[in-house]
C-alpha positions as a Markdown table, in Angstrom:
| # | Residue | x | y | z |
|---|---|---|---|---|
| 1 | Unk | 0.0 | 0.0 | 0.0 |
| 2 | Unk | 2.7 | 2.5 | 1.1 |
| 3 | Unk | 4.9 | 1.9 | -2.1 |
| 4 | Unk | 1.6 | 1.3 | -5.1 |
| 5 | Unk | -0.8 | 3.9 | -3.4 |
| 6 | Unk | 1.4 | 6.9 | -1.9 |
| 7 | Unk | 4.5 | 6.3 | -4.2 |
| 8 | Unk | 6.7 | 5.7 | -1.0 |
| 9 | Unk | 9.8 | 3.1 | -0.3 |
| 10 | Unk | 12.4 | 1.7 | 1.9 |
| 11 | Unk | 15.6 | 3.7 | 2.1 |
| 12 | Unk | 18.3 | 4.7 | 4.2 |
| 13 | Unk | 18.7 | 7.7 | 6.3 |
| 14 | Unk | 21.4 | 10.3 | 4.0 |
| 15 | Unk | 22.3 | 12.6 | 6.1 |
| 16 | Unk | 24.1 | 13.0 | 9.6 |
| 17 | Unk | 22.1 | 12.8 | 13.1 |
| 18 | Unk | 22.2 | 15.9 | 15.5 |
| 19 | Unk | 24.7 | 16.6 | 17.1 |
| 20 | Unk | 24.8 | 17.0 | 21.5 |
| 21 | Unk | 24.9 | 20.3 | 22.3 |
| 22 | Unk | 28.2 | 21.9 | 24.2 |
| 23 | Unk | 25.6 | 21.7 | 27.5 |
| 24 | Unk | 24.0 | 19.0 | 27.4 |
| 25 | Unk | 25.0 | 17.8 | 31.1 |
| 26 | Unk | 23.4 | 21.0 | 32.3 |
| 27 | Unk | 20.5 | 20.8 | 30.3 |
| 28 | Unk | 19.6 | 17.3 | 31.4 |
| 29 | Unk | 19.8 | 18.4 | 34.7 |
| 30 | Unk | 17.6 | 21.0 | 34.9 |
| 31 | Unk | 15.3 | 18.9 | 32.7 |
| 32 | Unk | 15.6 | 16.6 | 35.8 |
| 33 | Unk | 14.7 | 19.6 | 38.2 |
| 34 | Unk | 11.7 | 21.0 | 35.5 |
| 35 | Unk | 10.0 | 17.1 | 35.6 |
| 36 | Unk | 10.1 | 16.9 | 39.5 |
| 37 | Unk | 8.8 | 20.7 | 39.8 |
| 38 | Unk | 5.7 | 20.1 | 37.5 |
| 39 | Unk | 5.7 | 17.1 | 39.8 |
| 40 | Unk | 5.2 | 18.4 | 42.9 |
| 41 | Unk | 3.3 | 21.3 | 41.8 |
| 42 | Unk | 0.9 | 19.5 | 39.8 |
| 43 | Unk | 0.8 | 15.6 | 41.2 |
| 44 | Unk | -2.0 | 15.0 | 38.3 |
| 45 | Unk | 0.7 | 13.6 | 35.9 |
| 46 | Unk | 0.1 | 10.1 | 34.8 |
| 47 | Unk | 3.1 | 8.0 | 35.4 |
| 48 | Unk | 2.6 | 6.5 | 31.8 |
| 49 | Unk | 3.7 | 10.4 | 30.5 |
| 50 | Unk | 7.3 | 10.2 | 32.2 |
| 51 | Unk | 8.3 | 7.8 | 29.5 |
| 52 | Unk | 10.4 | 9.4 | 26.8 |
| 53 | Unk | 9.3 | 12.8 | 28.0 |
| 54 | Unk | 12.5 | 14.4 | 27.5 |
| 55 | Unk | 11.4 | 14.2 | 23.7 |
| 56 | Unk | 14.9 | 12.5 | 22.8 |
| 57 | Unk | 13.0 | 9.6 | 19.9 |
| 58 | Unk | 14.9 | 7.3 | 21.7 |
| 59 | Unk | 14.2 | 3.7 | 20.3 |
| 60 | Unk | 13.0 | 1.4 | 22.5 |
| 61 | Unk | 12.8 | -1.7 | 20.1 |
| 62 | Unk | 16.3 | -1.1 | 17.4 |
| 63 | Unk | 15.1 | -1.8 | 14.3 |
| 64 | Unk | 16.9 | -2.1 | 10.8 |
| 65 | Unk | 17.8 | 2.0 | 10.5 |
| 66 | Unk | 15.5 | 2.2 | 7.4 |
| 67 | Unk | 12.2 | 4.5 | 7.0 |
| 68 | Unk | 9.6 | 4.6 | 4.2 |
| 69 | Unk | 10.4 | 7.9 | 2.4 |
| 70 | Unk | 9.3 | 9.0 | -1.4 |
| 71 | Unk | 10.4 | 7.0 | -3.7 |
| 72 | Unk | 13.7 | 9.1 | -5.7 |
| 73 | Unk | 13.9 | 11.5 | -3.1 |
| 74 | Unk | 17.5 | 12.4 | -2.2 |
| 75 | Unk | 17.9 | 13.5 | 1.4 |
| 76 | Unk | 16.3 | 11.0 | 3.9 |
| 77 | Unk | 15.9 | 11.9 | 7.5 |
């Protein structure tokens, strides 16, 4: 369906992942501090909403590095 009906196929990403930042260390701690602040202050938060909050797209089942993408298209994130 994905290759016949929206003209999309399997490739590989083409162009270099983001770098960390010169901070980063200082960043994730006060990410740390933020979370346990909204926390505390707001002890609604659904436990199921701390996964992955940090919006990193960490991938918590690896799989093959390749994405569906337009088929001839040149740069591939």
């Amino acid at each position: 369906w994905l290759h016949s009906q929206m003209n999309w196929s399997v490739h590989k990403a083409t162009h270099a992942t983001q770098k960390l930042p010169k901070d980063w260390e200082e960043q994730c701690i006060w990410s740390a501090f933020w979370k346990a602040y909204l926390i505390k202050e707001y002890n609604n938060i659904p436990p199921e909403l701390f996964i992955n909050a940090d919006q990193t797209q960490l991938l918590y089942v690896p799989g093959n590095k390749m994405t569906w993408a337009e088929t001839g298209s040149r740069q591939v994130s």
